[in-house]
GUDREN-354115 format. One record per residue (C-alpha): residue number from 1; x, y, z. Coordinates in steps of 0.5 Angstrom, whole numbers. Example, Ala and Ser with C-alpha at 12.3 -4.5 7.8 and 13.67 -1.06 7.14 Angstrom:
2
SITE  num      x      y      z
SITE    1     25     -9     16
SITE    2     27     -2     14
***
This chain:
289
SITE  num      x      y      z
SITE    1    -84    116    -18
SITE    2    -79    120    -22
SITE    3    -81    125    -27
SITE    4    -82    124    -34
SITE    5    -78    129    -36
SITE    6    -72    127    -31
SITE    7    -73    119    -34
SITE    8    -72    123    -40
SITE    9    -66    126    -38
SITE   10    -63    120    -35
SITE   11    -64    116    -42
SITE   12    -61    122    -45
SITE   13    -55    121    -40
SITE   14    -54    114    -42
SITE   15    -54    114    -49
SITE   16    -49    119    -50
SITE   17    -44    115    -45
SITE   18    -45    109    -49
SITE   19    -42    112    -55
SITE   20    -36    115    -51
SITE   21    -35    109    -48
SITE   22    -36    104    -55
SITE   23    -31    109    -58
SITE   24    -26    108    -53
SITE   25    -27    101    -53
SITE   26    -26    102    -62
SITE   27    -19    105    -59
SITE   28    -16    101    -55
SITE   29    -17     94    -59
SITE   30    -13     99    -65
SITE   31     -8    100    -60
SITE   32     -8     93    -58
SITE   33     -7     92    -65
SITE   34     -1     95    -65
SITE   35      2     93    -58
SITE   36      0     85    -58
SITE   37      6     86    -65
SITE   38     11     89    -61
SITE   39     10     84    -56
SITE   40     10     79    -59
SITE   41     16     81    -64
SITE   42     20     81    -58
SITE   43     18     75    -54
SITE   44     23     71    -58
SITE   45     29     76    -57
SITE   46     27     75    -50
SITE   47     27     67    -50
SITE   48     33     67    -54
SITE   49     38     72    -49
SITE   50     35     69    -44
SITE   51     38     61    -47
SITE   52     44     65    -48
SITE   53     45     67    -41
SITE   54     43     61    -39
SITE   55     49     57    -42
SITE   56     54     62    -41
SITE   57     52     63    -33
SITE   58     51     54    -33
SITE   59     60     55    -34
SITE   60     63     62    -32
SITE   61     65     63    -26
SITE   62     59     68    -22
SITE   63     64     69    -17
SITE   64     68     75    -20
SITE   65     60     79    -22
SITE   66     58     84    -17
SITE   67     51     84    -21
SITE   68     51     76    -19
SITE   69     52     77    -12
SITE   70     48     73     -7
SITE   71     47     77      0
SITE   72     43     76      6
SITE   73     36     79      5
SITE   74     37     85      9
SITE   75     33     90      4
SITE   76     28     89     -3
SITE   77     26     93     -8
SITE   78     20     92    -13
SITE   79     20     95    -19
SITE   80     12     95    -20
SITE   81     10     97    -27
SITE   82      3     99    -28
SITE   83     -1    103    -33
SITE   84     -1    111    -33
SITE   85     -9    111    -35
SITE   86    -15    109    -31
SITE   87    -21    106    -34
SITE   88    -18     99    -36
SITE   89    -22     94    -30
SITE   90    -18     92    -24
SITE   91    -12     91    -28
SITE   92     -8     96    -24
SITE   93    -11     95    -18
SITE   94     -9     86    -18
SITE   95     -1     89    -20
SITE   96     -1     94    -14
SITE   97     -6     89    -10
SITE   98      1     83    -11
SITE   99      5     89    -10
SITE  100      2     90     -2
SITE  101      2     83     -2
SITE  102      9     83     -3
SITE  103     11     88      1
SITE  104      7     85      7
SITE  105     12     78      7
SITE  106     18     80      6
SITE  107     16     86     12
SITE  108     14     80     16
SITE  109     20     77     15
SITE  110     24     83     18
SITE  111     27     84     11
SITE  112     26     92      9
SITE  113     23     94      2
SITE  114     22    100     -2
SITE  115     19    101     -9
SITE  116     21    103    -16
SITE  117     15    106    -19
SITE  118     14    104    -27
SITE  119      7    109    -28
SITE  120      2    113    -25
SITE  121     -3    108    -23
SITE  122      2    105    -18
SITE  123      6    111    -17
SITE  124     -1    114    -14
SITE  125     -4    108    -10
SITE  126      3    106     -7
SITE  127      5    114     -5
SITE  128      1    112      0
SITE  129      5    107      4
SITE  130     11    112      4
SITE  131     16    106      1
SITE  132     17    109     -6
SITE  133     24    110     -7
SITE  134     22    113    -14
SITE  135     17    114    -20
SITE  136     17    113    -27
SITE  137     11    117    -30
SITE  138      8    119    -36
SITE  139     12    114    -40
SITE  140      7    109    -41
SITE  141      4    111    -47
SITE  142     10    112    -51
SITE  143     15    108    -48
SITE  144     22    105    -52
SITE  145     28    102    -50
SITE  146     32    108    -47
SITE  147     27    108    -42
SITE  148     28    101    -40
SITE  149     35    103    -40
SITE  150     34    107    -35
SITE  151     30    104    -29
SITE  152     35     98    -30
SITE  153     42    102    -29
SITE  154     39    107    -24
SITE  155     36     99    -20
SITE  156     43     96    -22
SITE  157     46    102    -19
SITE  158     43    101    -13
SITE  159     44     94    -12
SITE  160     51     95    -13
SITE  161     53    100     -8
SITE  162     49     95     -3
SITE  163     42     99     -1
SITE  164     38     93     -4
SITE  165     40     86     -3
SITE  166     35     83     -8
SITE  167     31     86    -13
SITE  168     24     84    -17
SITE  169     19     86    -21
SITE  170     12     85    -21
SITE  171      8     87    -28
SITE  172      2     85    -32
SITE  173      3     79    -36
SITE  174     -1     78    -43
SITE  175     -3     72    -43
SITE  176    -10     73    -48
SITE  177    -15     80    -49
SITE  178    -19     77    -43
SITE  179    -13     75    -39
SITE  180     -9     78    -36
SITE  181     -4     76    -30
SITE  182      1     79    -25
SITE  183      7     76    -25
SITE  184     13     77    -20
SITE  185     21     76    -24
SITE  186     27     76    -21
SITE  187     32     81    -23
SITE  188     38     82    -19
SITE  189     42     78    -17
SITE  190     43     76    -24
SITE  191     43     68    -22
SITE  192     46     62    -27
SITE  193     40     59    -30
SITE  194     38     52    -29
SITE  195     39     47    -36
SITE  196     34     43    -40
SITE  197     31     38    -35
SITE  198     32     32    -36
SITE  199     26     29    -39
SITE  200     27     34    -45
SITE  201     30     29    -50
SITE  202     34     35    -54
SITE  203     42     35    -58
SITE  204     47     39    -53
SITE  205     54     41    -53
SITE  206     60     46    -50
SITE  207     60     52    -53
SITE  208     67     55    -54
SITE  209     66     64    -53
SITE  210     71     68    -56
SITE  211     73     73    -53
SITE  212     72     69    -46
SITE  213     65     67    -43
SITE  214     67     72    -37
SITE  215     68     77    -41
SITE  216     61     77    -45
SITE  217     58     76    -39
SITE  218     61     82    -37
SITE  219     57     86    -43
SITE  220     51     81    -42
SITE  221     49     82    -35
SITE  222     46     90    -35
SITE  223     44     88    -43
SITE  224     40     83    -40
SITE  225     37     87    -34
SITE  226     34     93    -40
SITE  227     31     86    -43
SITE  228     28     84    -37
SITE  229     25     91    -36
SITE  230     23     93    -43
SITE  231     19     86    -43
SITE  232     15     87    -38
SITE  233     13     94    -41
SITE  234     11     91    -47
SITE  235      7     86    -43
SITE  236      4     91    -39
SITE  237      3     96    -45
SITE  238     -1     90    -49
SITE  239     -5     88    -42
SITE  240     -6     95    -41
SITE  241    -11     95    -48
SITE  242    -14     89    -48
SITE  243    -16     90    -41
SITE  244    -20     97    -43
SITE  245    -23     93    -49
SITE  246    -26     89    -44
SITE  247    -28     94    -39
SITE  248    -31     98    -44
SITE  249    -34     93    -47
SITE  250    -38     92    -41
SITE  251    -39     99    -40
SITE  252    -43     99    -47
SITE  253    -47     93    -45
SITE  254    -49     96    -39
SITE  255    -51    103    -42
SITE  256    -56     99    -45
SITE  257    -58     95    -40
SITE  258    -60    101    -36
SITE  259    -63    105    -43
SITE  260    -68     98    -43
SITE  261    -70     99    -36
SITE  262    -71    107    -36
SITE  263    -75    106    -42
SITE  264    -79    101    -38
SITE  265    -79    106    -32
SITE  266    -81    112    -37
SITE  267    -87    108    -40
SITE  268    -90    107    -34
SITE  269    -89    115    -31
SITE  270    -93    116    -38
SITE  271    -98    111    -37
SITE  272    -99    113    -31
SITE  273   -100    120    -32
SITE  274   -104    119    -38
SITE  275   -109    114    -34
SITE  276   -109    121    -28
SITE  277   -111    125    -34
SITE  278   -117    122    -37
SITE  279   -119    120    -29
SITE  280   -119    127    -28
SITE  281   -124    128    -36
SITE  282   -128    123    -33
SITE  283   -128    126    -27
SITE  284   -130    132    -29
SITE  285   -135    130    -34
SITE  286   -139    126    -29
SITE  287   -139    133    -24
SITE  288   -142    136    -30
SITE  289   -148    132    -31
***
């Protein structure tokens, strides 16, 4: 049985954990506060530019796009979005984990894939599998949509001058502050979106553009792929928060599962020790007599 002074000790530990760890978890559900708004101020912008592309690419002539061109699948890259910082449960690790898995089908299919890394978590894990084309770090925590602007110009440039055939992008989805996904979109080629299912009873009509819907396109298409990225980002960024929230939340609990079982163990080291010293009083008086 250990010490008292080393159950002491260990006690001691244990509390001052579960004030780091309580603290962080007041941090992160401020700073969930923060990007959940964000998050969903953008959601709708979102929505709205992917209708307008879906109707625009319903009637324009995808022919004349480069960034609409369908190839064979020679080669893909992901763009994998993680977090910079740890300490949030296996958030990171079930994007990199969909990422591997990826990589594993489209390698099996003879397809050739590289990875673009959006923060560090996903930059060290996949470092490993020497597929990283290139990584994005330290812009995690105070991202904007310059950033955004230029992982999706340097991917598009990619895919113009034909080194990738297909381009998607794997990151966190924010479904709630208890669940969050990974999610696999689609960037490049940009294609013509499927219109409203039949079974959705909705008013609809033709649109008339001007100047010509090719010519929007045109000043579209890269728009959307920073929209598609910055989306996944904000997804990410709130994920991120709600994710350590819950880790720490955990992380608190525990310390104190283990500050009651440690005292329990100290209780009885001291028990034990003064039951040894009265034996030996005892002992001592019968010895005297």
């Amino acid at each position: 049985m250990a010490s008292l002074k080393e159950v002491k000790t260990k006690i001691s530990g244990v509390k001052k954990t579960a004030q780091i760890t309580k603290a962080m978890n007041m941090v992160a559900a401020a700073k969930l506060r923060g990007a959940q708004e964000k998050m969903e101020a953008f959601r709708p912008y979102a929505a709205k530019f992917d209708e307008a592309m879906s109707n625009l690419s319903g009637g324009a002539n995808t022919t004349g796009f480069p960034l609409m061109e369908v190839r064979d699948e020679k080669t893909v890259e992901l763009v994998v979005v993680t977090s910079d910082r740890g300490l949030c449960g296996s958030f990171n690790a079930n994007i990199i984990k969909l990422a591997l898995v990826k990589m594993a089908e489209y390698e099996a299919s003879g397809k050739k894939v590289s990875f673009v890394c959006v923060g560090k978590k996903g930059s060290q894990a996949l470092k490993k599998t020497g597929l990283v084309r290139k990584s994005y770090r330290d812009i995690m925590s105070n991202f904007q949509m310059y950033n955004a602007r230029e992982i999706a110009t340097d991917v598009a440039a990619e895919f113009l001058s034909g080194a990738t055939d297909k381009v998607e992008i794997i990151y966190g989805q924010f479904k709630s502050v208890a669940i969050q996904r990974p999610e696999v979109s689609a960037i490049l080629p940009v294609q013509p979106k499927s219109g409203a299912s039949s079974t959705e009873k909705k008013f609809s009509g033709d649109y008339i553009y001007e100047p010509s819907t090719e010519e929007i396109m045109d000043v579209l298409q890269p728009l959307y792929l920073n929209v598609i990225v910055y989306h996944a980002m904000l997804e990410v960024g709130a994920s991120e928060h709600a994710a350590r929230m819950t880790a720490m939340d955990n992380a608190t609990n525990a310390c104190k599962d283990m500050v009651r079982n440690l005292t329990i163990v100290y209780n009885k080291a001291r028990q034990a020790a003064v039951t040894s010293e009265l034996m030996d009083i005892v002992g001592g008086a019968e010895a005297l007599k």
